[in-house]
C-alpha positions, 0 to 999 in steps of 0.5 A: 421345839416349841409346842402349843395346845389349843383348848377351844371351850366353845361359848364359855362365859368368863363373867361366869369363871369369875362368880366361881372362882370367886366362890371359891371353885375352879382352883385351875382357872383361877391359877391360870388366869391371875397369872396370863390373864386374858382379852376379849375377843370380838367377831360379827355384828350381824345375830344370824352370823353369830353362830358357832360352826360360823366363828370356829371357822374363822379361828381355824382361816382367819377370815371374817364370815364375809371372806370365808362364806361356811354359813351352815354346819357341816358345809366347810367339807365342800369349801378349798379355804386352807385351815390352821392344820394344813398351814401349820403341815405344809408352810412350818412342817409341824405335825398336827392333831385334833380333837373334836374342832368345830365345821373343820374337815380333814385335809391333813396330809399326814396328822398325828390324829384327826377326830372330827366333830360329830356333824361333819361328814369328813374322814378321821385319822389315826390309830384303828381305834381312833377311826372307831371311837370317831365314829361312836361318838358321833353316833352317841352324841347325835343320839343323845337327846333320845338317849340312845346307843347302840351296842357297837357304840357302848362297846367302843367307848369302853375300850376308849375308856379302858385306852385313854381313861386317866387313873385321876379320873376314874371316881368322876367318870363313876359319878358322872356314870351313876348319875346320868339317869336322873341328871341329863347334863350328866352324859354331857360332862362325862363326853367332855371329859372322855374326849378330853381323855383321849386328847391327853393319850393321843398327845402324849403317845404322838407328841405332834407340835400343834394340836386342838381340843374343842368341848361343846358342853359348857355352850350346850348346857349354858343354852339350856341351864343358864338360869339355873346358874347363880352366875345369872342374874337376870330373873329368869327361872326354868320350870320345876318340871324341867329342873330343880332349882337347886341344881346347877348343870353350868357350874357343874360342868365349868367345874370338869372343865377346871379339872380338864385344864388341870390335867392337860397342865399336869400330863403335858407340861411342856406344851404352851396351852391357849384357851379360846371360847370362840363367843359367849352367851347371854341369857335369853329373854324367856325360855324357848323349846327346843324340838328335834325328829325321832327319826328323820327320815322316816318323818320325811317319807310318811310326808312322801318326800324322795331324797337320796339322804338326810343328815341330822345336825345340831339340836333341831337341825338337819340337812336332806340331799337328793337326786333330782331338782325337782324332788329337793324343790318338792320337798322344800315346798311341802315342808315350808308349807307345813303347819301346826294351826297357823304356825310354820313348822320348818324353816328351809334354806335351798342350796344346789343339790340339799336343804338346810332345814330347821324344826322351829316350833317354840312351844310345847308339842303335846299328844293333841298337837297335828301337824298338816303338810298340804294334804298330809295330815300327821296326828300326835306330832309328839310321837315323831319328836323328841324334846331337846331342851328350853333355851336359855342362852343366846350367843353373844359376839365376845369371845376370850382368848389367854395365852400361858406364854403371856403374863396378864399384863401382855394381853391387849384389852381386845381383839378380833376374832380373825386375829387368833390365828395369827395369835397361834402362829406367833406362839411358835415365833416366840414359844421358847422365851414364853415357856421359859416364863411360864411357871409348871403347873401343881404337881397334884390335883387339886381338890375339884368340885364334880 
């Protein structure tokens, strides 16, 4: 029975891959890719579309933005559109899991294992500490911009670590560990490569016929680390308040990345592996802040807002739910009329019962920096935020797509996005004939840059 793996590297730039490997660096991709090659993939025209939680979506239906409507994070919970998992239960009768996917909600009936991605309110299945380790990674990352964990959370990353931890991997989780005071990107990689840990343990442990990783850090650190990557070249620089300039979180984590490819090759050797990057990223014209609240709700009350929830997203985003109209069109008003001097603090976007809403402050909050909604005055903003980043990439609308059950020469040049999913379903029509055409990966790991 075939097996396919599909390892959703969310954004990551293949011109990059290239300006390291041809350094010499990421001995895995460098193998994979000069024997299975790989095309580019193409979706939306429209910047505002080209959003991650918007194409995922499309990989996972295959359907354009237009047809499938998810816009926002999150809102594929409330939509009936079917995804790859249930087609892949209910018309082959594979069993299925997942790891992390982008904007999917679970409606598995019966999943090996399903672990949602940190911003979307759907159930995880699986193994109690599956269940758990779901939950404390949604915890930790939604946090991570304050550095933040708590116990309960600390305590079952642990007991994932001792449970999925690869022995290969254990000096890089140290490394990663020891640095990640002095080096933020630190937290970021060791995420990754936990996840991607666990991944393999589930794999391995449940054996399902169809199963998913997604990894956001290349695409979190590219938007915030690009210039500092050897592989840009468009004479941008970050601050050195913000970073060394000798140091370069982008090639940092394409090298666990490398390693993670490597693994996954090495523990699950008879599964056909496809890489999918969804979109990749420009560099940005000029560096722009990044701001996200310390405490949302807690933010909201003191400008007097009623609402039944507030559900932090992405970097600076956030979507608040309420009982009445009235309290959400209050809402939406005071915080679309809140300003900095001239400056408009919020971007709101009303739906039936929420607000999708986005901090959209580009420059430096310092402790001088007021905030005035309507008669509410709120002194020292900087005490309700925390700084996430500068951006230095944007998204671009080519993505990549290799398949290890093609050779270089089979890939056409490009394809449309919406395509993928039929591209994962032609896998299992021709999965024998391509694993037999499919050299093992090295029995030894490679010596790796981390």
């Amino acid at each position: 029975m075939t097996k396919v793996i599909v390892l959703e590297l969310n954004e990551l730039n293949l011109d990059a891959v290239e300006h390291y490997i041809a350094q010499g660096a990421l001995p895995h991709f460098a193998a994979f890719f000069q024997r299975h090659g790989y095309c580019e993939t193409t979706s939306e025209t429209l910047y505002e579309e080209l959003e991650p939680w918007i194409q995922w979506v499309t990989v996972h239906t295959g359907l354009s933005f237009s047809d499938h409507g998810i816009f926002r994070l999150g809102d594929v919970v409330g939509s009936d559109t079917p995804q790859i998992w249930e087609h892949m239960e209910r018309e082959l009768q594979l069993t299925v899991g997942a790891v992390s996917p982008m904007n999917a909600a679970n409606r598995a009936s019966r999943p090996a294992f399903f672990i949602p991605d940190p911003w979307t309110p759907t159930p995880a299945s699986g193994s109690w500490l599956t269940r758990q380790l779901s939950g404390a990674v949604s915890q930790a990352v939604n946090d991570n911009a304050r550095g933040v964990m708590t116990g309960s959370t600390i305590g079952i990353l642990l007991l994932g670590l001792a449970r999925f931890g690869l022995a290969q991997n254990y000096s890089a989780y140290a490394g990663l560990g020891m640095g990640a005071l002095r080096r933020p990107w630190n937290r970021v990689s060791f995420l990754d490569l936990f996840l991607s840990d666990v991944f393999i343990g589930l794999t391995k442990k449940t054996r399902p016929q169809f199963s998913t990783l997604f990894l956001n850090g290349a695409a979190h650190l590219q938007h915030h680390y690009m210039f500092n990557s050897p592989a840009c070249a468009n004479g941008q620089a970050n601050p050195s308040w913000y970073i060394g300039r000798e140091l370069d979180p982008v090639g940092h984590i394409y090298a666990v990345y490398d390693r993670i490819l490597g693994s996954v090759q090495r523990a699950l050797p008879d599964y056909r592996v496809l890489i999918i990057t969804g979109l990749h990223q420009d560099p940005y014209g000029a560096p722009e802040y990044y701001w996200r609240l310390r405490d949302h709700a807690a933010f909201l009350r003191s400008l007097g807002l009623q609402f039944e929830d507030v559900q932090p997203r992405m970097s600076r985003d956030f979507v608040v739910r309420f009982a009445t109209r009235s309290d959400l069109e209050n809402a939406a008003g005071v915080l679309l009329g809140a300003r900095i001097g001239e400056d408009q603090a919020f971007s709101v976007e009303k739906r039936d019962d929420d607000i999708f809403v986005q901090l959209v402050v580009p420059y430096e909050i310092t402790d001088a920096t007021t905030l005035r909604a309507g008669d509410i005055v709120v002194e020292n903003l900087k005490k309700h935020v925390v700084f996430v980043a500068l951006k230095n990439g944007h998204h671009s609308a080519i993505g990549y797509f290799s398949d290890s059950g093609r050779q270089k020469s089979e890939l056409p040049r490009s394809i449309p996005l919406t395509q993928i999913y039929d591209e994962i379903l032609a896998s299992f029509r021709n999965g024998a004939d391509a694993h037999h055409r499919t050299a093992s990966a090295p029995a030894e790991p490679l010596r790796e840059r981390i």
